[in-house]
C-alpha positions, 0 to 999 in steps of 0.5 A, spaced: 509 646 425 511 648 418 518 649 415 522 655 413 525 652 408 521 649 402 527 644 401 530 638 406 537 639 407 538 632 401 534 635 396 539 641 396 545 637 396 541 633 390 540 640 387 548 642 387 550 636 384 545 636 379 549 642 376 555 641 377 560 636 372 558 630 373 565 627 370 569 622 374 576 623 373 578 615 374 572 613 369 574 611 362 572 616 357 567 613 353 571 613 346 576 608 350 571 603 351 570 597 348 563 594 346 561 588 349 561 585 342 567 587 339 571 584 345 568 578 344 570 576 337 577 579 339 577 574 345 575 569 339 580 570 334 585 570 340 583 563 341 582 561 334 588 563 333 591 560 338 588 554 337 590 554 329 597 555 332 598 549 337 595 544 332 601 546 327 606 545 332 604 539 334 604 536 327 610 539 326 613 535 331 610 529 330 613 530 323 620 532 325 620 526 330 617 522 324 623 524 320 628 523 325 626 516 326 626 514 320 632 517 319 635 512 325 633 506 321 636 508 315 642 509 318 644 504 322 647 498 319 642 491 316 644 485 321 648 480 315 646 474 315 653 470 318 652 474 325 644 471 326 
């Protein structure tokens, strides 16, 4: 038995879509791409930044805490002797 046609109905789909535009309209263009690499030192400096900024509010309100106490005590009266 031979065959009419040299192609299997497969290899002509795949030879249609060999020419024609393979672009995917919900693909992001290449040029909007990031790099793996570069992503990861934008997540880095994120981070790092993020890290830098929690130890500075934390030592400024250890510092503002450390004022307002301090601030208390001088305030507040010395007991005198005649009340003890």
């Amino acid at each position: 038995m031979t065959l009419s046609k040299p192609f299997s109905p497969l290899a002509s789909v795949m030879l249609k879509m060999k020419f024609m535009n393979s672009s995917n309209p919900f693909q992001i263009p290449s040029c909007f791409q990031v790099d793996p690499q570069r992503r990861r030192r934008e997540r880095f400096k994120k981070i790092v930044f993020a890290i830098v900024a929690g130890i500075v509010l934390l030592l400024v309100g250890l510092l503002i805490e450390g004022c307002v106490s301090e601030h208390a005590k001088a305030v507040t009266p010395p007991a005198s002797p005649a009340s003890l």
